[in-house]
DSSP file (Angstrom, degrees, kcal/mol; ACC not computed):
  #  RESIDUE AA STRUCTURE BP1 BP2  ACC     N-H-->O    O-->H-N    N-H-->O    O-->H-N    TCO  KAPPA ALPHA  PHI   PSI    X-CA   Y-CA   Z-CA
    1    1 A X              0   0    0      0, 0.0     2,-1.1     0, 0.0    73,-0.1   0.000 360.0 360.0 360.0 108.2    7.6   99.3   79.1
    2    2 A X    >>  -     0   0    0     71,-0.4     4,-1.4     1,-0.1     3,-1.2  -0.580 360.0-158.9 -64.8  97.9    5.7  101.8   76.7
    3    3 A X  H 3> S+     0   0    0     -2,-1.1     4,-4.1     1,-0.3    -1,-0.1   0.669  93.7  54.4 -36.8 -35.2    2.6  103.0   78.0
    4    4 A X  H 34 S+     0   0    0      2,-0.2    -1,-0.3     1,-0.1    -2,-0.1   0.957 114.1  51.6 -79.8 -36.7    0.8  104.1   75.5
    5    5 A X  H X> S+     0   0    0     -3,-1.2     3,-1.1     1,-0.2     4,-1.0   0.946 114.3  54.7 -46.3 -40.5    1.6  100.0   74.0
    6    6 A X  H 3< S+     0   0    0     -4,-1.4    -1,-0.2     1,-0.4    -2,-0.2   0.918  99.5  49.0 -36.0 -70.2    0.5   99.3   76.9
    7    7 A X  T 3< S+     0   0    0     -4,-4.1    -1,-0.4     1,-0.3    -2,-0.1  -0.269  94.4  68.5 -78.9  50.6   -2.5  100.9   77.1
    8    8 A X  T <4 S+     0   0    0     -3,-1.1    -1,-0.3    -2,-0.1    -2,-0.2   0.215  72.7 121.7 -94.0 -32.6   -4.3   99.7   73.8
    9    9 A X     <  -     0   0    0     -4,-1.0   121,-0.2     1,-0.2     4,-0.1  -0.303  50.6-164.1 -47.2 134.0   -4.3   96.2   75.5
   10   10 A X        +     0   0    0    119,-1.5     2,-0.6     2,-0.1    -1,-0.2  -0.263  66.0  67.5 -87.1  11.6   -7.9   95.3   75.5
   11   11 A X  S    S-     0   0    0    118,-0.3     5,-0.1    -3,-0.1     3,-0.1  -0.865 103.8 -85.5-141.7 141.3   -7.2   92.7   78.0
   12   12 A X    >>  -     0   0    0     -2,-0.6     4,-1.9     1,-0.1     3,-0.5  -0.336  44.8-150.9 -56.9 136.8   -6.1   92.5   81.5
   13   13 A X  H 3> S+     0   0    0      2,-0.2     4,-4.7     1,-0.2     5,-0.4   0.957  93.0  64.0 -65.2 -49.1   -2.2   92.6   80.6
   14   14 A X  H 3> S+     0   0    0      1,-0.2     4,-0.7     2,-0.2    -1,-0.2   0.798 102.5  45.2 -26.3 -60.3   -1.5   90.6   83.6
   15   15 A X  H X> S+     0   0    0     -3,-0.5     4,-1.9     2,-0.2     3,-0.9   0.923 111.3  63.4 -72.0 -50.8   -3.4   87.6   82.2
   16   16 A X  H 3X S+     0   0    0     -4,-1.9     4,-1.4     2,-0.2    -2,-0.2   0.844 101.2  43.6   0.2 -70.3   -1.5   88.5   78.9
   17   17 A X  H 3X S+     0   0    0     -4,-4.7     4,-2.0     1,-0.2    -1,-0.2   0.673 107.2  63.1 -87.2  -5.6    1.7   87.9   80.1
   18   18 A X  H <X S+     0   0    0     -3,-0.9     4,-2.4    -4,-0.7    -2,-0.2   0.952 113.6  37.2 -64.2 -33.1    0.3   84.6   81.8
   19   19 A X  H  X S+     0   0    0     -4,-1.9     4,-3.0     2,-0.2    -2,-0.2   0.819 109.6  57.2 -79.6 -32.6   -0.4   83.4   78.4
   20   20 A X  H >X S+     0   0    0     -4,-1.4     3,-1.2    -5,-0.3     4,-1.1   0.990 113.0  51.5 -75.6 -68.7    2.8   84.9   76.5
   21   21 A X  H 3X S+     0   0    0     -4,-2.0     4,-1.3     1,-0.3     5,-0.3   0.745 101.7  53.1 -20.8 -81.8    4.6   82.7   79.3
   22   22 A X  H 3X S+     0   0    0     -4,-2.4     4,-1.1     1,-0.2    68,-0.3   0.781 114.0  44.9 -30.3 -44.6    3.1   79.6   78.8
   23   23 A X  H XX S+     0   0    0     -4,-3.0     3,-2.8    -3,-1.2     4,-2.7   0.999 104.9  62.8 -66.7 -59.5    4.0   79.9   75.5
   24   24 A X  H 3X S+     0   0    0     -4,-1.1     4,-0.9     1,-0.3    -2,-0.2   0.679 110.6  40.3  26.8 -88.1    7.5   81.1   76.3
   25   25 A X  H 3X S+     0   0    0     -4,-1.3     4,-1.6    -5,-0.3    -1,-0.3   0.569 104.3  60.0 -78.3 -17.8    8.3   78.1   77.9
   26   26 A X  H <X S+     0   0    0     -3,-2.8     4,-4.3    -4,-1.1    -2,-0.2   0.964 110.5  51.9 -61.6 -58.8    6.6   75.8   75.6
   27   27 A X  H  X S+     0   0    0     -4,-2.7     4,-1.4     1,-0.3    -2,-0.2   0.688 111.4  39.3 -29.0 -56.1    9.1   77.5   73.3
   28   28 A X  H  < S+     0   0    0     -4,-0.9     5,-0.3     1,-0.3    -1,-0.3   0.954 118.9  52.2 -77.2 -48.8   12.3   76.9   75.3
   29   29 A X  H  < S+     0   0    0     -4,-1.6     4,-0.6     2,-0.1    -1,-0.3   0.926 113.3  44.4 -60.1 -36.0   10.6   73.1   76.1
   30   30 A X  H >X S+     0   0    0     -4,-4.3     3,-6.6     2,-0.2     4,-0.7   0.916 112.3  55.1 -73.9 -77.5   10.1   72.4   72.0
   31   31 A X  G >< S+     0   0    0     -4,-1.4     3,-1.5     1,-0.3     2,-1.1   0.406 112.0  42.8 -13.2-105.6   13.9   73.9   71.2
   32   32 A X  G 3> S+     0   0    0      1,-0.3     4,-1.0     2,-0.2    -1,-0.3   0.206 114.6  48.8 -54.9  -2.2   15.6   71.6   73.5
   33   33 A X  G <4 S+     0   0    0     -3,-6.6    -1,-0.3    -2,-1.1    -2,-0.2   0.347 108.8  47.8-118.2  25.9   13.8   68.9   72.6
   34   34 A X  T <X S+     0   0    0     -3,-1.5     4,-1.6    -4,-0.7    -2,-0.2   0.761 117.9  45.9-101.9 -75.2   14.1   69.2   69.2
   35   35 A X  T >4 S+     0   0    0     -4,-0.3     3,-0.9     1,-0.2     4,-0.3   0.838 109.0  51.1 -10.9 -77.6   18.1   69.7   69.6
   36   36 A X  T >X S+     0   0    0     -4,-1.0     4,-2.8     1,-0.3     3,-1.1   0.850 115.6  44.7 -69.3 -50.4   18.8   67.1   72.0
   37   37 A X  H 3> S+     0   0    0      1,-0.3     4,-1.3     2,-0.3    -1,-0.3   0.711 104.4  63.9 -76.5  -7.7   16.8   64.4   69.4
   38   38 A X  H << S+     0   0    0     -4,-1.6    -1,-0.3    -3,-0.9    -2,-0.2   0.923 114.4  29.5 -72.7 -47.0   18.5   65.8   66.6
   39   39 A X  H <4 S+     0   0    0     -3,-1.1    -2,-0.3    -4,-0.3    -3,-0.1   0.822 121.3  48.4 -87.7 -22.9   21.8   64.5   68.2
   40   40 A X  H  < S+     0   0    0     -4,-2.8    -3,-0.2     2,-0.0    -2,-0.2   0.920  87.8 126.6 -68.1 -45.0   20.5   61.3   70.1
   41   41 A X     <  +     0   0    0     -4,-1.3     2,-0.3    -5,-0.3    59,-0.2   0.591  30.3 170.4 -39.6 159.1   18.4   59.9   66.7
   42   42 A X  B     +a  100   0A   0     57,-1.6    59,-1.6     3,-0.1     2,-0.1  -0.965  31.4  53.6-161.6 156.8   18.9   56.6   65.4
   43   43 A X  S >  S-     0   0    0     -2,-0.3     3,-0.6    57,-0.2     2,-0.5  -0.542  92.5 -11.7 106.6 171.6   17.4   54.6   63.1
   44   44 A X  T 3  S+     0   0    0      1,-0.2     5,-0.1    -2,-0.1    -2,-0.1  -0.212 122.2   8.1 -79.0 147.7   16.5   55.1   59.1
   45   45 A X  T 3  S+     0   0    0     -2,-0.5     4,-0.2     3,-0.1    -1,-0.2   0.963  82.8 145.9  55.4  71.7   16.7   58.9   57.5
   46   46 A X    X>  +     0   0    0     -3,-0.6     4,-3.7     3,-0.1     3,-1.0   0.681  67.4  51.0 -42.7 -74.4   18.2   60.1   60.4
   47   47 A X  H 3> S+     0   0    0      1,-0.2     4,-3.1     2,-0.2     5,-0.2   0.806 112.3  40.3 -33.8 -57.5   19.9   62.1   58.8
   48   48 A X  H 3> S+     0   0    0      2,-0.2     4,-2.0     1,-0.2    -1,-0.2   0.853 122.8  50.5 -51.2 -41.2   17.0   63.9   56.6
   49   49 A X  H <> S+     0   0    0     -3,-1.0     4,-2.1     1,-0.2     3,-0.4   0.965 113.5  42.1 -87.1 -39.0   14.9   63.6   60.2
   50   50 A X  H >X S+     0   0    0     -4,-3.7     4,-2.6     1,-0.3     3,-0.6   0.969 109.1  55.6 -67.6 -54.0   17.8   65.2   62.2
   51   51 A X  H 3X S+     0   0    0     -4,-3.1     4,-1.7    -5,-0.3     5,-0.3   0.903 113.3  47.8 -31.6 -40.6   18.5   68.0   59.6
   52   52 A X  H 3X S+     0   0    0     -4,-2.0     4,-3.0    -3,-0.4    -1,-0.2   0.955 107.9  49.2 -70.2 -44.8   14.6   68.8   60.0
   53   53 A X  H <X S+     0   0    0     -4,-2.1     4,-1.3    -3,-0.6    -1,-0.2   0.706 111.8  52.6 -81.1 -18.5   14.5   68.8   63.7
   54   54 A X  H >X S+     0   0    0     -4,-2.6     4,-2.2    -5,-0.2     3,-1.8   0.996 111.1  48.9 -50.0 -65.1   17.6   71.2   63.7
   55   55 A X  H 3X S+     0   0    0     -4,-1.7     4,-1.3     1,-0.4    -2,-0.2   0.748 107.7  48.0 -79.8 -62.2   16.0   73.2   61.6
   56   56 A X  H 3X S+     0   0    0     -4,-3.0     4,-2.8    -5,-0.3    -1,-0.4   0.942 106.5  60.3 -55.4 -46.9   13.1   73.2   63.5
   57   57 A X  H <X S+     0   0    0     -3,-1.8     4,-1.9    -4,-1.3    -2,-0.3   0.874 103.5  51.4 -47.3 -51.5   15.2   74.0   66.8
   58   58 A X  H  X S+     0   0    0     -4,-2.2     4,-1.1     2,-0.2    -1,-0.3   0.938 107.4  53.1 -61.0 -45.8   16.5   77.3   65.3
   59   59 A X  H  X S+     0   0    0     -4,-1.3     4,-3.1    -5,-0.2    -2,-0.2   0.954 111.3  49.0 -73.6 -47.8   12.7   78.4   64.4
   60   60 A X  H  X S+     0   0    0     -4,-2.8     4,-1.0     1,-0.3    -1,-0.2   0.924 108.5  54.5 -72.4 -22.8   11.6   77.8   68.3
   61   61 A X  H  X S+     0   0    0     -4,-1.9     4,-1.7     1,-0.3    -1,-0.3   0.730 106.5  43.5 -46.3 -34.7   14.2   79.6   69.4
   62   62 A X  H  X S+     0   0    0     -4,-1.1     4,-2.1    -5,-0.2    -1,-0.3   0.836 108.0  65.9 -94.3 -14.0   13.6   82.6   67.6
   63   63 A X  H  X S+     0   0    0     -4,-3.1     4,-2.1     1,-0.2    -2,-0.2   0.774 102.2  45.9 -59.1 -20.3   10.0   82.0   68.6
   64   64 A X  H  X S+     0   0    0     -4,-1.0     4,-2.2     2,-0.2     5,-0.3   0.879 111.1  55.1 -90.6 -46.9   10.8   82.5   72.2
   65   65 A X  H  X S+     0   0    0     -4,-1.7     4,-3.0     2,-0.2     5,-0.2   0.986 109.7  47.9 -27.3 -69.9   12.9   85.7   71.0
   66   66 A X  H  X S+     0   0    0     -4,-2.1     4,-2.0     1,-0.2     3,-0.3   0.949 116.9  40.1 -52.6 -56.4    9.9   86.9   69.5
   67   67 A X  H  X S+     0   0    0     -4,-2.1     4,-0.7     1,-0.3    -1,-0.2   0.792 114.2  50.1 -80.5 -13.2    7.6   86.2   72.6
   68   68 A X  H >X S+     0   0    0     -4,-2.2     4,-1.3     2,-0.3     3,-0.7   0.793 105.7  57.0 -91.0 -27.5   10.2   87.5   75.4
   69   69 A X  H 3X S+     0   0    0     -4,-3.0     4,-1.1    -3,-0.3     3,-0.3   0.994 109.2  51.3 -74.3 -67.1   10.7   90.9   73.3
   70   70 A X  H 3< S+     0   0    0     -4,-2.0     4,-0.3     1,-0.2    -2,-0.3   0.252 108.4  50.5 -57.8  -3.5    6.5   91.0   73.9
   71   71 A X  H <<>S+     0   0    0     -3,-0.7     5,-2.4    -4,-0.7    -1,-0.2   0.639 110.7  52.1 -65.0 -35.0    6.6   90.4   77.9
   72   72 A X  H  <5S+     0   0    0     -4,-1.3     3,-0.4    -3,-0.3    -2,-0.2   0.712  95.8  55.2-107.8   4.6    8.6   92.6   78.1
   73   73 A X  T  <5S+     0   0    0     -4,-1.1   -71,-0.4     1,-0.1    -1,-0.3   0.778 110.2  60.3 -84.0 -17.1    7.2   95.6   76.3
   74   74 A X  T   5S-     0   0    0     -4,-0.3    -2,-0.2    -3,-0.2    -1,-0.1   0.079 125.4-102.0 -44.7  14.2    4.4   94.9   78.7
   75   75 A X  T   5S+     0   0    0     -3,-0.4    -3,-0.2     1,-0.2    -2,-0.1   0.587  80.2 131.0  95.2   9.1    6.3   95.4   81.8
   76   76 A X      < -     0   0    0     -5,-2.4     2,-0.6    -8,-0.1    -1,-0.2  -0.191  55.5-127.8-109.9-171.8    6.7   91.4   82.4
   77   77 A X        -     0   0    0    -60,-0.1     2,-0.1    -2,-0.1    -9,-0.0  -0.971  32.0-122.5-151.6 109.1    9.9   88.9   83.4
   78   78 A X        -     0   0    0     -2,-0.6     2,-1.4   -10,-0.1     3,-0.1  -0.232  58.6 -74.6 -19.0 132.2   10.1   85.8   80.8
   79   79 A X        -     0   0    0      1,-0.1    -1,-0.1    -2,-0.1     5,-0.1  -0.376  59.6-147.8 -50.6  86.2    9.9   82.8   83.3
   80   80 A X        +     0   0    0     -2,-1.4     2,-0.4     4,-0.1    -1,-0.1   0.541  65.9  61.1 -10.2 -45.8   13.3   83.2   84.5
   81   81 A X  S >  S-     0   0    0     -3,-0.1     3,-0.8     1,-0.1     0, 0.0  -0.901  70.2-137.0-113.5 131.9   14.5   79.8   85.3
   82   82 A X  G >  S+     0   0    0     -2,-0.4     3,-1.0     1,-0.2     4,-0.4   0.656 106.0  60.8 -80.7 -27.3   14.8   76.7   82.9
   83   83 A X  G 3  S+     0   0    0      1,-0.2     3,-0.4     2,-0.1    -1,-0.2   0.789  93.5  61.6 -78.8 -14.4   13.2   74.7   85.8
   84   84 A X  G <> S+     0   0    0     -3,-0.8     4,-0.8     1,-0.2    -1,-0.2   0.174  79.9  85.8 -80.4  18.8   10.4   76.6   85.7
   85   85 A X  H X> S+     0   0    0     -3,-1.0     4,-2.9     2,-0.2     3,-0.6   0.905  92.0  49.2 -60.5 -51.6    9.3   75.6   81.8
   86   86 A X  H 34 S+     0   0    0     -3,-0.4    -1,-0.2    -4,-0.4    -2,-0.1   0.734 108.0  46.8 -84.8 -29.9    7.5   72.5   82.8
   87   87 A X  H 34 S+     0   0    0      1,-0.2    -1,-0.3    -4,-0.2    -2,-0.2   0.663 125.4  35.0-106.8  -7.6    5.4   73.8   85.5
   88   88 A X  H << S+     0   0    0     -4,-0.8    -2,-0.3    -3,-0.6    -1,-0.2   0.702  98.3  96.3 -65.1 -57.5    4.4   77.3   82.8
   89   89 A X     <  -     0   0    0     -4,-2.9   -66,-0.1     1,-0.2   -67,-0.1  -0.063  56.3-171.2 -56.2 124.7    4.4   75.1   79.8
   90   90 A X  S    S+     0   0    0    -68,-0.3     2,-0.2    24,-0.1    -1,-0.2   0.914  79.3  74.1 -77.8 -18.7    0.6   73.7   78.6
   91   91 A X  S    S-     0   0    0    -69,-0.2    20,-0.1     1,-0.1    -2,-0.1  -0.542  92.0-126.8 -95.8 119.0    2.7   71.4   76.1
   92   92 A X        -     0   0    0     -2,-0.2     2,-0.3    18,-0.1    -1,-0.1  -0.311  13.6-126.4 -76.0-174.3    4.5   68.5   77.8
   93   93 A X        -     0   0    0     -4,-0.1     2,-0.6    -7,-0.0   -63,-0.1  -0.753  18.5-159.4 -97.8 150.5    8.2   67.9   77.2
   94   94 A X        -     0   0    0     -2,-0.3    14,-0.1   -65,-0.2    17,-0.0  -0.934  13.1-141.3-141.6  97.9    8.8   64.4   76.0
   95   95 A X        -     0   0    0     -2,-0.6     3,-0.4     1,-0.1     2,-0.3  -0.301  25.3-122.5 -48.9 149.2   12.9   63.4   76.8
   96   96 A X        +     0   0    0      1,-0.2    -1,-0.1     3,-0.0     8,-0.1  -0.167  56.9 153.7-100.0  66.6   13.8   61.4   73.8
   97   97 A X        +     0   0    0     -2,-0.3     2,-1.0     1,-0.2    -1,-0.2   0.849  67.7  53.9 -54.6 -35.5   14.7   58.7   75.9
   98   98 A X  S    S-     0   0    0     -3,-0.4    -1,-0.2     1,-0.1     6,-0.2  -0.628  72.1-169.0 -93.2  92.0   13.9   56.5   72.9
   99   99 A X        +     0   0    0     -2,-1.0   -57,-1.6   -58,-0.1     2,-1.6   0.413  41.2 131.3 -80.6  29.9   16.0   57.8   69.9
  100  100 A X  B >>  -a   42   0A   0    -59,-0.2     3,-3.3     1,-0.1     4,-0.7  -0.423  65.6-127.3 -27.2  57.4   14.2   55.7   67.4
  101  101 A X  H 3> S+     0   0    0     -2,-1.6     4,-2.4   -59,-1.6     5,-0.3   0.428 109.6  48.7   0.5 -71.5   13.2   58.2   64.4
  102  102 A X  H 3> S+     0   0    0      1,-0.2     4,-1.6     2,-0.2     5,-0.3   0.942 112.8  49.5 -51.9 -40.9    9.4   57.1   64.5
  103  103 A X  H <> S+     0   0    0     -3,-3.3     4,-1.4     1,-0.2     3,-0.4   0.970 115.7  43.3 -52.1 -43.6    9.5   57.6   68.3
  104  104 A X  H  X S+     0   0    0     -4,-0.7     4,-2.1     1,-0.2    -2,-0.2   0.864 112.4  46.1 -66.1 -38.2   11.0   60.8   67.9
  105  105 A X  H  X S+     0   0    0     -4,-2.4     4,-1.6    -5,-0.2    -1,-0.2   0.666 111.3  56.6 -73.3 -25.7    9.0   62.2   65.1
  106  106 A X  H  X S+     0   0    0     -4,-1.6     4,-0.8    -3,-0.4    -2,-0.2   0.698 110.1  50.5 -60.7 -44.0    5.6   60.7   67.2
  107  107 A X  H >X S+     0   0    0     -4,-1.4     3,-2.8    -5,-0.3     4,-1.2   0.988 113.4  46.7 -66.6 -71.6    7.1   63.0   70.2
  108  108 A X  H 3X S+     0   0    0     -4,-2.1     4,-2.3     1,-0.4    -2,-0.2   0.673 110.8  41.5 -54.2 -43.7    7.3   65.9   67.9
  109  109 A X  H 3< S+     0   0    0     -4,-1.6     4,-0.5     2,-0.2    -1,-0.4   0.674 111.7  59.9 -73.8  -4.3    4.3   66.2   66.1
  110  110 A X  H <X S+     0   0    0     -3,-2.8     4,-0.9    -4,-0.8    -2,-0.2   0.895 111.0  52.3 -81.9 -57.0    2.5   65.3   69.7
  111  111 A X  H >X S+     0   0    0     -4,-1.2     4,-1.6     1,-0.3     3,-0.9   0.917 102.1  48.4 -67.9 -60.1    4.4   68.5   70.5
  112  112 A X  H 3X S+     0   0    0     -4,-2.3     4,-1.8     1,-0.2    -1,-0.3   0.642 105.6  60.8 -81.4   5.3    3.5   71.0   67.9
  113  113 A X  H 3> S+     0   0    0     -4,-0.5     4,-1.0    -5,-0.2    -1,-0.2   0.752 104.8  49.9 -90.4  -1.4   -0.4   70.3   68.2
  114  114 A X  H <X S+     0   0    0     -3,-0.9     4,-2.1    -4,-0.9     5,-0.3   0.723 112.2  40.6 -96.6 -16.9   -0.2   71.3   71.2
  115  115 A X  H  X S+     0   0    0     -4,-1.6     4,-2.6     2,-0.2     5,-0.3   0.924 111.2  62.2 -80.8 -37.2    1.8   74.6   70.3
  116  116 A X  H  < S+     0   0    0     -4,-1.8    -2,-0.2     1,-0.3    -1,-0.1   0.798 112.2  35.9 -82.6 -37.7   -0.8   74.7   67.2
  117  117 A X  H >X S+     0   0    0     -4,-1.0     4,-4.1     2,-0.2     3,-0.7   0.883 115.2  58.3 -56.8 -52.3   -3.8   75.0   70.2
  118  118 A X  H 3X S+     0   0    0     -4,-2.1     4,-2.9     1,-0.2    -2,-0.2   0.959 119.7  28.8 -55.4 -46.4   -1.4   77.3   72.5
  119  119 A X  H 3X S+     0   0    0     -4,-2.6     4,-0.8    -5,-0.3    -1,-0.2   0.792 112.8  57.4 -74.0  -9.7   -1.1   79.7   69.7
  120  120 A X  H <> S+     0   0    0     -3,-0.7     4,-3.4    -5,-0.3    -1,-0.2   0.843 113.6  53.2 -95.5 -39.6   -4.4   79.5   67.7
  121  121 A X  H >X S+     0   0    0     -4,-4.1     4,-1.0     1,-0.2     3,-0.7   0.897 101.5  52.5 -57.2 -43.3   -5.8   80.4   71.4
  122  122 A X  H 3< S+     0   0    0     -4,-2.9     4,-0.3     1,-0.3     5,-0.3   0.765 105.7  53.3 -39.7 -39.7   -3.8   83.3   72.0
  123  123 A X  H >X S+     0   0    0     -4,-0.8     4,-4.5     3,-0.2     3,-1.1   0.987 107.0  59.3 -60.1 -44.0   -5.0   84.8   68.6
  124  124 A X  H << S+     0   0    0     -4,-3.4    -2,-0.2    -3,-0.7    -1,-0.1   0.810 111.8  35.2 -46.5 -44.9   -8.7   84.1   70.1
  125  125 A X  T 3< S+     0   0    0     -4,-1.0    -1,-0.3     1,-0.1    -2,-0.1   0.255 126.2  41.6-107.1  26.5   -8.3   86.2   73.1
  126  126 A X  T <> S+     0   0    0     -3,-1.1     4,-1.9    -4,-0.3    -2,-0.2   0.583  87.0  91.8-111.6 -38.4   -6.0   89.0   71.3
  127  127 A X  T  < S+     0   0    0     -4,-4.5    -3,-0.1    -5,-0.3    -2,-0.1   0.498 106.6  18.0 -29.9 -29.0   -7.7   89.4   68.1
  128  128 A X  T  4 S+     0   0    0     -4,-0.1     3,-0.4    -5,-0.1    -1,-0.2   0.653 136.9  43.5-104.5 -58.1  -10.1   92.1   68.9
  129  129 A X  T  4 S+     0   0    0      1,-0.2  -119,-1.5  -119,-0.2  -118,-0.3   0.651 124.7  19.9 -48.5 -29.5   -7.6   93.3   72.6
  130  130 A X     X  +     0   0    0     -4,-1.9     4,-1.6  -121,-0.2     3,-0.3  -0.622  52.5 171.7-142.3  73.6   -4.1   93.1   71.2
  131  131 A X  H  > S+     0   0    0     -3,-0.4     4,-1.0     1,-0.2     5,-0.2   0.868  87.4  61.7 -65.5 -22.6   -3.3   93.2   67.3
  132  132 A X  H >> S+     0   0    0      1,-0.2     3,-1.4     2,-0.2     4,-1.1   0.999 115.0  28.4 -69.9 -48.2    0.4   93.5   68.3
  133  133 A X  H >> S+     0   0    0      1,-0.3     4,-2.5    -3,-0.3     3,-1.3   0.900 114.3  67.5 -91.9 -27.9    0.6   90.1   70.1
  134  134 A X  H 3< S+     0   0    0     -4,-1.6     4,-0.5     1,-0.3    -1,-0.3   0.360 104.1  44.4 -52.3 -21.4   -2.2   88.9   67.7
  135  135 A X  H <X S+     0   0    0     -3,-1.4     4,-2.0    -4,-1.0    -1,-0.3   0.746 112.2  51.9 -93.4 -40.8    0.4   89.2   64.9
  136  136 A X  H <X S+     0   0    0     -3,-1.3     4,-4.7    -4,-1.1    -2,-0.2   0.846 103.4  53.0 -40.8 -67.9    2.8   87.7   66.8
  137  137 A X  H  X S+     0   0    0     -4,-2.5     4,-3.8     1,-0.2     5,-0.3   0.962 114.3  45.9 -58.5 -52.8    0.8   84.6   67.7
  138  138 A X  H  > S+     0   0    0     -4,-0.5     4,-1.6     2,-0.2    -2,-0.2   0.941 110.4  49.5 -83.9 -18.4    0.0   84.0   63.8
  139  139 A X  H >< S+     0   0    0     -4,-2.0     3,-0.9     1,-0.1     4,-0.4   0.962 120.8  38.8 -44.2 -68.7    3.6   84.5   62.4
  140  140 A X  H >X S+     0   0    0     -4,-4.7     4,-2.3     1,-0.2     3,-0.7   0.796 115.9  51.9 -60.6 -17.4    4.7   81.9   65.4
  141  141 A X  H 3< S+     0   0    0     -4,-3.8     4,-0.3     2,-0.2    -1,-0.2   0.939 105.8  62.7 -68.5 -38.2    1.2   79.5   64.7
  142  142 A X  T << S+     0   0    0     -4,-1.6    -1,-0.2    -3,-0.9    -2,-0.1   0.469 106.7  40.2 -34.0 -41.3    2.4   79.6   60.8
  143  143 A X  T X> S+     0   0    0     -3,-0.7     4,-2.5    -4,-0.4     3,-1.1   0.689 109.2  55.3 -83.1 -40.2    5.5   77.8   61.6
  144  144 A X  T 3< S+     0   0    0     -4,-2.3     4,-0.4     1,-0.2    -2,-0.3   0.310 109.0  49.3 -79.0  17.3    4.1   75.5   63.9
  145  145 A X  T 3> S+     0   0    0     -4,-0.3     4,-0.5     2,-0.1    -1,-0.2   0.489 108.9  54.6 -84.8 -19.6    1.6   74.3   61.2
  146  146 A X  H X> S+     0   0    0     -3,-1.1     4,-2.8     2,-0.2     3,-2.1   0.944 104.7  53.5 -49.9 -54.2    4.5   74.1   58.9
  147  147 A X  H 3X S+     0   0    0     -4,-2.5     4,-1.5     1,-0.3     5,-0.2   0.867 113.8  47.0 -38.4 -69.9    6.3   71.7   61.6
  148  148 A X  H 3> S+     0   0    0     -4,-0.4     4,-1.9     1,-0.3    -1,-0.3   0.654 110.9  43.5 -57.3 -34.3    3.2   69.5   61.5
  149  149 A X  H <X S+     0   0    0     -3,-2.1     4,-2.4    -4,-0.5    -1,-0.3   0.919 117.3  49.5 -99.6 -62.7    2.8   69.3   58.5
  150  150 A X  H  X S+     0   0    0     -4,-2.8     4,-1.5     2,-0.3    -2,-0.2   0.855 109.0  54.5 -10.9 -59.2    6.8   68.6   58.0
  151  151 A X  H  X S+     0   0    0     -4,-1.5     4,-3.3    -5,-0.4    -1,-0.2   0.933 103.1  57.3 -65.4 -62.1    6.9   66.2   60.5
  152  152 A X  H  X S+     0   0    0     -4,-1.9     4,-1.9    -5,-0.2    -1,-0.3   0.672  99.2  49.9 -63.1 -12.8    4.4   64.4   59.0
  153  153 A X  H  X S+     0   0    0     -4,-2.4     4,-2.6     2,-0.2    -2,-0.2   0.932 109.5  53.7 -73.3 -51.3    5.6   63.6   55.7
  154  154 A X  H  X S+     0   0    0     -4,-1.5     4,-1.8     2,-0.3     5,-0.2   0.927 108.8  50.0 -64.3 -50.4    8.6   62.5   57.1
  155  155 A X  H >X S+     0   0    0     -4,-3.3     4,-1.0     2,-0.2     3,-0.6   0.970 113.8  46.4 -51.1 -47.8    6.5   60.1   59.4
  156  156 A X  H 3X S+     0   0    0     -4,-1.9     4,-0.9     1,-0.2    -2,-0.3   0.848 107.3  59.9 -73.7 -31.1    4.5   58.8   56.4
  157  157 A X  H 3X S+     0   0    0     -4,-2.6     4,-0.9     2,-0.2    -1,-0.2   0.747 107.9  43.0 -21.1 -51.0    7.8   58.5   54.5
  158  158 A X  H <X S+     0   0    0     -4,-1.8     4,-0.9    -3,-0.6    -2,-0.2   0.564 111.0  55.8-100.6  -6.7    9.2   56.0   57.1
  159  159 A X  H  < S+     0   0    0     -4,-1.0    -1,-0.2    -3,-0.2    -2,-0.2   0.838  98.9  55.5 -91.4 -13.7    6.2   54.2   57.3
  160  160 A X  H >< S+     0   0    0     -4,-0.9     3,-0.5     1,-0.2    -2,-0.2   0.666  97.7  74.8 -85.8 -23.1    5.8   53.4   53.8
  161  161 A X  H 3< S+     0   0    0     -4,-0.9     2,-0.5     1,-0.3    -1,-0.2   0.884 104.2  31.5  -3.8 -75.5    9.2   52.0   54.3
  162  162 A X  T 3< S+     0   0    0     -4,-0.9     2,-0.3    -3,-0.1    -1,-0.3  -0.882  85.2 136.3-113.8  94.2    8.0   49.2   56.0
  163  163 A X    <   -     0   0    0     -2,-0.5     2,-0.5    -3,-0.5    -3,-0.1  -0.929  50.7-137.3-122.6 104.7    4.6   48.8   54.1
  164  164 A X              0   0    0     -2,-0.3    -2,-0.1     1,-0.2    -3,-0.0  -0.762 360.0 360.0 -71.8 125.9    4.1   45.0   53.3
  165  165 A X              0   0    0     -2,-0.5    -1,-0.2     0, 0.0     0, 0.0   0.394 360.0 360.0 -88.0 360.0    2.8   45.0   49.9
């Protein structure tokens, strides 16, 4: 931990690293469920949907990089344990117990407004307290509004599929 990073937090650090968890774990919770539907998927433009949601997987991953680097130059422990995601995470996890492309794609954008909230708050209460994590939070918000935006086309793509004219 550097101290002098330290000390420019504006914020209790403690409540800091609650937040940088939660996200954390959203992170680890998006990845895997982004993976796992990448290989389960079924249905039409799989392929295009799965390529995307790989693609996506790799990005949360390195978002969780990015936020475990930042607990712990503030002196904090990532949430250790994979079982402990769910009960840290604000974003739920949605198994893709239906691999149906629309289901899946439904899950997923579900998934990044709720990262799009986790993160646009974290800028709110760092913006003046933290510029370091404050930088952080809008690289990773940047992506997740690409995802959204991603996601959706691809949803509106498969519904105009089946669009009775």
């Amino acid at each position: 931990m550097g101290t002098r990073g330290t000390s420019i937090v504006g914020m209790d650090v403690n409540e800091l690293l609650r937040l940088l968890n939660a996200a954390y774990a959203s992170e680890w919770l998006a990845y895997y469920q982004y993976w796992l539907g990448a290989k389960l998927i079924k249905g039409p433009m799989k392929d295009a949907v799965a390529a995307e949601l790989n693609l996506h997987a790799t990005e949360e991953l390195g978002h969780a990089l990015l936020l475990s680097n930042r607990i712990i130059q503030l002196g904090g422990t990532p949430v250790l344990a994979p079982a402990q995601w769910t009960e840290f995470s604000p974003c739920a996890y949605d198994a893709p117990a239906d691999p149906y492309v629309g289901t899946l794609l439904d899950q997923n954008i579900s998934g990044e407004q709720c990262a799009i909230s986790t993160y646009k708050h974290l800028m709110d209460v760092t913006r003046e307290a933290d510029p370091v994590t404050y930088n952080i939070a809008l690289t990773i918000l940047t992506q997740e509004v690409e995802h959204e935006e991603d996601l959706q086309g691809l949803k509106e793509d498969l519904d105009l599929m089946f669009r009775t004219r």
